[in-house]
N, C-alpha and C positions, 0 to 999 in steps of 0.2 A: 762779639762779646764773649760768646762761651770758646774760652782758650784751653789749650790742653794741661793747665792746671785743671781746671775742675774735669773735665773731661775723664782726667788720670781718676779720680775722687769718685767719680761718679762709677766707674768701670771696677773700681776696686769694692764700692759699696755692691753693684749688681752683681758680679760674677760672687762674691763670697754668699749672697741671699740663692744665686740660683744651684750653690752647691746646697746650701742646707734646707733647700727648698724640695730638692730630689726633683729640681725642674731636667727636663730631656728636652726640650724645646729651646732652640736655640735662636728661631724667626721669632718669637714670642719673647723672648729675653733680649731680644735685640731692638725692636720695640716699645719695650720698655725702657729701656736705654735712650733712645730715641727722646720718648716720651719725657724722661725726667731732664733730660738736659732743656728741654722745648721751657719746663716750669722753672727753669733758673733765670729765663729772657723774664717770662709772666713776673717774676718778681722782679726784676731789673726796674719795668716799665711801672707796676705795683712802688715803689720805692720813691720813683720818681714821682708819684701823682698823689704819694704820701705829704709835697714839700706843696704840692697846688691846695692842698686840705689843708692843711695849717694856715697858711696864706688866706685863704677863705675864710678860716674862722679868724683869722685877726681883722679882716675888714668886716667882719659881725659886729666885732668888738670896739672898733671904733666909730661904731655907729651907735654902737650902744653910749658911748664915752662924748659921742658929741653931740646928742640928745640930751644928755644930761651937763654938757657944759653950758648949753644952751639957756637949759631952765634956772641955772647957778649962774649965770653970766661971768662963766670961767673961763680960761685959755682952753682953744680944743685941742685934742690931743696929735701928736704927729699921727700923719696919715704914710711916711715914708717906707714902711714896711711891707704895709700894706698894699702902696702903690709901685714893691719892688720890681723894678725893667729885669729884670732874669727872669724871675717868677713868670711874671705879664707873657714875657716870650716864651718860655715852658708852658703854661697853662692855654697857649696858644698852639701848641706845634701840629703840626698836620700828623707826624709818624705815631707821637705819644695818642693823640685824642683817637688815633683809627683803630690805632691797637685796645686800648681801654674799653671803644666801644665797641668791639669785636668780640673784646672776651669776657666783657660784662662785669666789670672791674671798677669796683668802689669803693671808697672808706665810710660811706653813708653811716653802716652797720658798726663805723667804732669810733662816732661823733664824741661818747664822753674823753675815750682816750686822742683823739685829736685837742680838746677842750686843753686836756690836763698840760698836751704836749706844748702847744703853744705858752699857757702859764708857767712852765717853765723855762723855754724861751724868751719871754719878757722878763724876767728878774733877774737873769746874768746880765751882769756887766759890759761884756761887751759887744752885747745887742743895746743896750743903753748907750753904749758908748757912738753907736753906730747910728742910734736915732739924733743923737748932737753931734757928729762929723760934719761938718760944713764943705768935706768935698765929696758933692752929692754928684756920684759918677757911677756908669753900670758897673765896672771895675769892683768897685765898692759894695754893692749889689750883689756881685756874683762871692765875695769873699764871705760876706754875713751866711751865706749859706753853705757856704765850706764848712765854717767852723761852725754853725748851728748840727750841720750832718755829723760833723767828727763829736763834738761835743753831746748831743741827746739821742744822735737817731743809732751810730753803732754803739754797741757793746749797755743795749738795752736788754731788762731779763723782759719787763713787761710787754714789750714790744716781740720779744720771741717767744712769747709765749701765745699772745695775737695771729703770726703769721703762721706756728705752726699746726693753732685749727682751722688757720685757714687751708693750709696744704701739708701734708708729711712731708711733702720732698724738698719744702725750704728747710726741714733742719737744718743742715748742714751747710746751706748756700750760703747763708748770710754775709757771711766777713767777705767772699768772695767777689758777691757782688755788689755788698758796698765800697769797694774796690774800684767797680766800674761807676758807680752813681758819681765818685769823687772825679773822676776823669772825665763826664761826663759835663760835669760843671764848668773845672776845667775848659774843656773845648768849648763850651758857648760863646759867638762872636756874635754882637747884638745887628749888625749889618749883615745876616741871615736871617731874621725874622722868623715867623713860622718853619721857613724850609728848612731850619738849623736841622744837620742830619744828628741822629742819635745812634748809638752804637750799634750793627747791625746783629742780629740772632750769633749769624759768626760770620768771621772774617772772612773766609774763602771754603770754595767747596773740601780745599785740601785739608780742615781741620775737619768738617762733618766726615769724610772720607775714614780720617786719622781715627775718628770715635769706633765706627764701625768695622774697619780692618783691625785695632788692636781688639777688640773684645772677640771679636771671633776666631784670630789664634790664639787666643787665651786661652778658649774653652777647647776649640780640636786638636789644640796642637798639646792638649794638658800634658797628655803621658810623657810624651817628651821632653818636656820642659821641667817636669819631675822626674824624671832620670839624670837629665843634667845635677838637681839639688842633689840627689843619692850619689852621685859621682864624686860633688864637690864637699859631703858633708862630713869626710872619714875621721876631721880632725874638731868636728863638732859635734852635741850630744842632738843629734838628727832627732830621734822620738820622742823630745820631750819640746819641741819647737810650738810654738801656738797656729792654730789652724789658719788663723791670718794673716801671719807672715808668710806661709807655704802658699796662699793665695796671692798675698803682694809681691813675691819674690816670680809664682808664675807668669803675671803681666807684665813683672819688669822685663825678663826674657823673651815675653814675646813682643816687647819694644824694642830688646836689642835686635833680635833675630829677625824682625819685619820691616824696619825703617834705617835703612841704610846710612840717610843724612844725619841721625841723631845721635852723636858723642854717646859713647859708652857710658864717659862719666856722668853726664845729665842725666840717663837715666838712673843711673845709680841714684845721683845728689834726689830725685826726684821722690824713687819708690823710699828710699832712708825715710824722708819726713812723710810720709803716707804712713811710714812703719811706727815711728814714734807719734801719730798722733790717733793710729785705729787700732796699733796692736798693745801690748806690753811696756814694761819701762826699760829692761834691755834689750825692744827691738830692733832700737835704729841700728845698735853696733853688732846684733847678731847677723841680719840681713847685709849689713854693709860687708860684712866679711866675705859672708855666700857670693854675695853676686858678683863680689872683685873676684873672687876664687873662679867664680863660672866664666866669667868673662874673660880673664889670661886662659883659661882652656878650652873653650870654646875657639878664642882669637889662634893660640897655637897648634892648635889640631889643625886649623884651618876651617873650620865647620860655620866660622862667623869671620866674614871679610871687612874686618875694622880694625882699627888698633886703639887703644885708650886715648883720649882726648888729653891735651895739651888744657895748658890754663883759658891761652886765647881763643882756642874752638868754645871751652862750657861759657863761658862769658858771651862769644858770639849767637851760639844755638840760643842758649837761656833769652838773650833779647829779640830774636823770633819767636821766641813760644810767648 
């Protein structure tokens, strides 16, 4: 799950704290690193066990709703929601419930905000529309939850506001890895049952690898990597650059410099939008200059054995990472 999108995000967020921190520890910074990528899984799993607590309090609700049909001698109300086959098999899983109870992980403590979420859940339209579908198939099951996730659960304030006293380190996660929750769903085949696997921490050792090797020539290999920018900056006003673009512009170097398989331009396309979304409003285009600049010099000295990436390499790299 933790790709080197967020990986890049996270490395960029730590090495800029550990310059203005006057940290000298580098096992300790690396660690923390470590660390914060670990609480990007915790919310993944957190996220997901957000959709089993709604789910739950909707079969509250219709218990409440058919106690009372009962004593009205009224239609009781659909139970199809409530008895959704995705859910049933999420709320099931061996990987989610081990993790949960490993890490002590609950929504117990934010029942009224589960309350409010489901109530609004039930008054869109096309949850209604979906309790009168008459083609009751998992398929169908698994879609209500798609668009219930795109629809209430991102691009929530109240809901970010929740997670992040639950932890600092989701700030930033979110959009991320609601990203993954949707893929998540996505891959659910209901002839997996419990075993359905769920995205693993990461793909292969070769990204936890990739976390750790790029932040640590980030930080040893700094002076260098800022001589490069003093080399390349003759036709830009160098001293007046924001302190973290000269940090985003270090890790993108020591991406080109450290990972051979990785298109120049990918890195580029990569640190750009790092730049336009933590530094400045003309970061993207001031960095994007520097690091084409560093990179044709770099590449023509000789000092970096790459050559600028074609259209069909960043298309290709970009769909590994």
């Amino acid at each position: 799950m933790i790709n080197r999108e967020l990986i890049r995000v996270k490395i960029v967020q730590l090495t800029y704290a550990y310059y203005q921190n006057g940290n000298n520890n580098i096992d300790a910074a690396e660690k923390e690193l470590v660390f914060s990528l670990s609480k990007a899984y915790d919310l993944y799993n957190y996220m997901l066990s957000l959709m089993v607590a709604v789910t739950k309090e909707a079969r509250d609700y219709c218990n409440v709703m058919e106690r009372k049909a009962r004593r009205e001698r009224t239609e009781s109300p659909s139970t199809r929601f409530a008895d959704n086959r995705f859910i049933l098999q999420l709320e099931n899983n061996r990987m989610l419930n081990e993790f949960i109870e490993n890490k002590k992980m609950s929504w117990d403590s934010h029942v009224e905000y589960v309350k409010k979420l489901f109530q609004r859940i039930k008054d869109a339209q096309f949850f209604k529309d979906y309790l009168d579908n008459k083609d009751d198939s998992y398929e169908l099951d698994k879609d209500v939850w798609r668009k219930i996730y795109k629809a209430f659960i991102m691009d929530n304030d109240e809901l970010d506001e929740i997670l992040e006293d639950e932890s600092l380190y989701w700030n930033d996660d979110k959009d991320i890895v609601d990203t993954f929750v949707i893929k998540t769903i996505k891959r659910f085949e209901e002839k997996n049952g419990v075993k359905q696997p769920l995205l693993p921490e990461y793909d292969s050792e070769e990204d936890r690898d990739f976390a750790r090797k790029l932040f640590r020539a980030s930080i040893l290999k700094a002076d260098e990597f800022q001589r490069y920018m003093n080399e390349a900056s003759r036709n830009w006003d160098f001293s007046r650059l924001a302190y973290m673009d000269v940090v985003i512009m270090q890790i993108a170097i020591a991406e080109m410099m450290t990972f051979p398989n990785i298109p120049v331009s990918v890195t580029i396309n990569e640190f750009v939008e790092l730049a336009k979304l933590y530094s400045t409003p003309r970061s993207g285009s001031y960095v994007n200059g520097m690091l084409d600049s560093i990179a044709h010099s770099l590449i023509d000295s000789g000092r970096m054995l790459k050559s600028m990436a074609s259209h069909e390499e960043i298309t290709e790299a970009g769909n590994e990472q």
